[in-house]
C-alpha positions as a Markdown table, in Angstrom:
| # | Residue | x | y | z |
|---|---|---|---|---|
| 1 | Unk | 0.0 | 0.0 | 0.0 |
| 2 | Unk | 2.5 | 2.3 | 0.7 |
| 3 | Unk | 5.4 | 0.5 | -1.2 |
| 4 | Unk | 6.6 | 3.5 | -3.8 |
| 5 | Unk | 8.1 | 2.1 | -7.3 |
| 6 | Unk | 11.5 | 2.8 | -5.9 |
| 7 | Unk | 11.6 | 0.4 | -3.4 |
| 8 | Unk | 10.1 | -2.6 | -5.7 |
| 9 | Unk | 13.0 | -2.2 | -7.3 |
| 10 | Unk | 15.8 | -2.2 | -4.9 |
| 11 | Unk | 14.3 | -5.3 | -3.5 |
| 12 | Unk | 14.8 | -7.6 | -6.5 |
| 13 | Unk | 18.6 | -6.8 | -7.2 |
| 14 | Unk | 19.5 | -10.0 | -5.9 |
| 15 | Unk | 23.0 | -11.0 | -6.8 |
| 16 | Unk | 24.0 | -7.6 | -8.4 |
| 17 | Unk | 23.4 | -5.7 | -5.7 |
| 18 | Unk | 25.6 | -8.1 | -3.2 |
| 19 | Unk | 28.8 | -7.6 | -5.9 |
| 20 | Unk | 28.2 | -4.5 | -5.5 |
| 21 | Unk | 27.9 | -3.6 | -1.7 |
| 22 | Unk | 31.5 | -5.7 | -1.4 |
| 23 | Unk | 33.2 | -3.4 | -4.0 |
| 24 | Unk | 33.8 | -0.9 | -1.2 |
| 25 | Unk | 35.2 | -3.2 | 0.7 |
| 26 | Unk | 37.8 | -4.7 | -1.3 |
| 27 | Unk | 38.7 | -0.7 | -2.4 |
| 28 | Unk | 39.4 | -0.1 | 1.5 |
| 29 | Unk | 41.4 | -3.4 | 2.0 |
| 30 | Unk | 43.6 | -2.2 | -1.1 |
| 31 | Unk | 44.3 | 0.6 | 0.4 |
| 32 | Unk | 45.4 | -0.4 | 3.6 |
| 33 | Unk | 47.3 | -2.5 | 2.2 |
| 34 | Unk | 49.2 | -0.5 | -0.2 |
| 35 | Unk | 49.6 | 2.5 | 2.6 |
| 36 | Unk | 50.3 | 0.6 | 5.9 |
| 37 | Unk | 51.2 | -3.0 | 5.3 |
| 38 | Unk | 53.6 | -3.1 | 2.0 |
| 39 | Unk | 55.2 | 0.0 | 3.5 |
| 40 | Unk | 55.9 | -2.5 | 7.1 |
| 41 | Unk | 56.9 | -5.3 | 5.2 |
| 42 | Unk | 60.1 | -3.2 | 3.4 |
| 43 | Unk | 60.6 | -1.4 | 6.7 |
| 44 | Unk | 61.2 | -5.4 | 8.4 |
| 45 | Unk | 63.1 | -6.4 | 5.1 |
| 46 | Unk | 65.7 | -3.2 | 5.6 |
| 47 | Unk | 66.1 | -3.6 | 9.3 |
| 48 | Unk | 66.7 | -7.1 | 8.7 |
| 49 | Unk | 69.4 | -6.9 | 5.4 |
| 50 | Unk | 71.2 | -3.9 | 8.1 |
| 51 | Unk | 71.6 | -6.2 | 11.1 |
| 52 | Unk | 73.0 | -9.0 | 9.4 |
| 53 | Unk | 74.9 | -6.8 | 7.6 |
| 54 | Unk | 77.1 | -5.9 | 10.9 |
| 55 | Unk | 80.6 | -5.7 | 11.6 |
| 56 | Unk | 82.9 | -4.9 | 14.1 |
| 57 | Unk | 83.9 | -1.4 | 14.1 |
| 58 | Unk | 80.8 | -0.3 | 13.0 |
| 59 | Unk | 79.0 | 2.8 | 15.1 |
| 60 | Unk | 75.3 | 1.7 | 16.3 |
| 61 | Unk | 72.4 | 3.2 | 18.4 |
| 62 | Unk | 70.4 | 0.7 | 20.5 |
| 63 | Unk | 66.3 | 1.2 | 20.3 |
| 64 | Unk | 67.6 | 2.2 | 24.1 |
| 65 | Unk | 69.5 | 5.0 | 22.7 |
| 66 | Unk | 72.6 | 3.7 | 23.6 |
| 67 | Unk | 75.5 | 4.3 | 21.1 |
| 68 | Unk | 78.6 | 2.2 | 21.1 |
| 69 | Unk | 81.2 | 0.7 | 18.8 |
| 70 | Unk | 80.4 | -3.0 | 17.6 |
| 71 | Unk | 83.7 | -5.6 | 19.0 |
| 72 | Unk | 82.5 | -8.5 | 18.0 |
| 73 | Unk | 80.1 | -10.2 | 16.3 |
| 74 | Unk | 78.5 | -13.8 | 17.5 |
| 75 | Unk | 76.7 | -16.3 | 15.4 |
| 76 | Unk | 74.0 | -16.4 | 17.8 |
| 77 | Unk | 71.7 | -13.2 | 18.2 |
| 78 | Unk | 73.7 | -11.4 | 20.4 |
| 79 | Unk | 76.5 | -9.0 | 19.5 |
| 80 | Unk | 79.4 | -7.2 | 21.7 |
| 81 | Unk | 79.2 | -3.1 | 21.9 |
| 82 | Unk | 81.8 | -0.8 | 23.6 |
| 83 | Unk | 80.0 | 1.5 | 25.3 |
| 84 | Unk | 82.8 | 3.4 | 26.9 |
| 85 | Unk | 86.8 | 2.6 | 27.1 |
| 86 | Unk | 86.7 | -0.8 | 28.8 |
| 87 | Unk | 82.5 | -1.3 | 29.1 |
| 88 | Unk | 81.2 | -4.1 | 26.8 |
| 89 | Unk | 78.0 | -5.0 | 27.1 |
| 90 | Unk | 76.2 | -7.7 | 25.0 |
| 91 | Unk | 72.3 | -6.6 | 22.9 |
| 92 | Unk | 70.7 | -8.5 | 20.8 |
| 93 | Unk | 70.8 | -8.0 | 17.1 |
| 94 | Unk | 66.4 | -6.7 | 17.1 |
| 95 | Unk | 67.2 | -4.3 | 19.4 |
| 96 | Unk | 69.9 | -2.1 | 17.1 |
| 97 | Unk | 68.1 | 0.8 | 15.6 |
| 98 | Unk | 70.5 | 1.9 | 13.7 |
| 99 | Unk | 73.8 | 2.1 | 12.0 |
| 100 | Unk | 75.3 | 5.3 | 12.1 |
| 101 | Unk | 78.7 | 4.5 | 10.7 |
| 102 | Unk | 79.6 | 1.5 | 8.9 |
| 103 | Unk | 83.5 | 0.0 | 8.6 |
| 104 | Unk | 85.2 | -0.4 | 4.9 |
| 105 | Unk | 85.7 | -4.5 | 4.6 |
| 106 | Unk | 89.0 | -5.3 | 4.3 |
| 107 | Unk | 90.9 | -5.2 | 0.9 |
């Protein structure tokens, strides 16, 4: 009785209209994943290349902020940094933020 011609129609889309209401959807997950997960991955893929990448002699920073001179390097996940003349102490590779000088290999 009070059905208008608009809404007789909407009710018999049937399979268009679900295509349809997942198209916004799959737009939103493409762009999360093109803005916040691809962008992650590479970040983890860099970090990763640089702390395998260590030597001794090179200059790091700890996510603690602690920056120190790499002495040696284990196979394990632990490496040795001078902190001060004399004061080792042992990180893990994760925690190393950043290389801020790295040492020429030998020729």
């Amino acid at each position: 009785m009070f059905a208008t011609p608009a809404f007789a129609q909407a009710a018999s889309g049937g399979a268009a209209s679900a295509l349809t209401s997942f198209v916004p959807l799959i737009l939103i997950f493409g762009i999360m994943y093109f803005l916040l997960i691809r962008p992650q991955q590479k970040k983890l893929k860099d970090h990763r290349k640089m702390v395998e990448a260590l030597r001794r002699g090179d200059q790091i920073v700890t996510q603690g902020g602690i920056l120190g001179k790499v002495t040696h390097v284990g196979e394990g996940n632990e490496v040795e940094v001078e902190i001060a003349t004399g004061v080792k102490v042992k990180v893990l590779r994760h925690t190393i933020a950043q290389v801020v000088s790295k040492t020429e290999p030998a020729a």
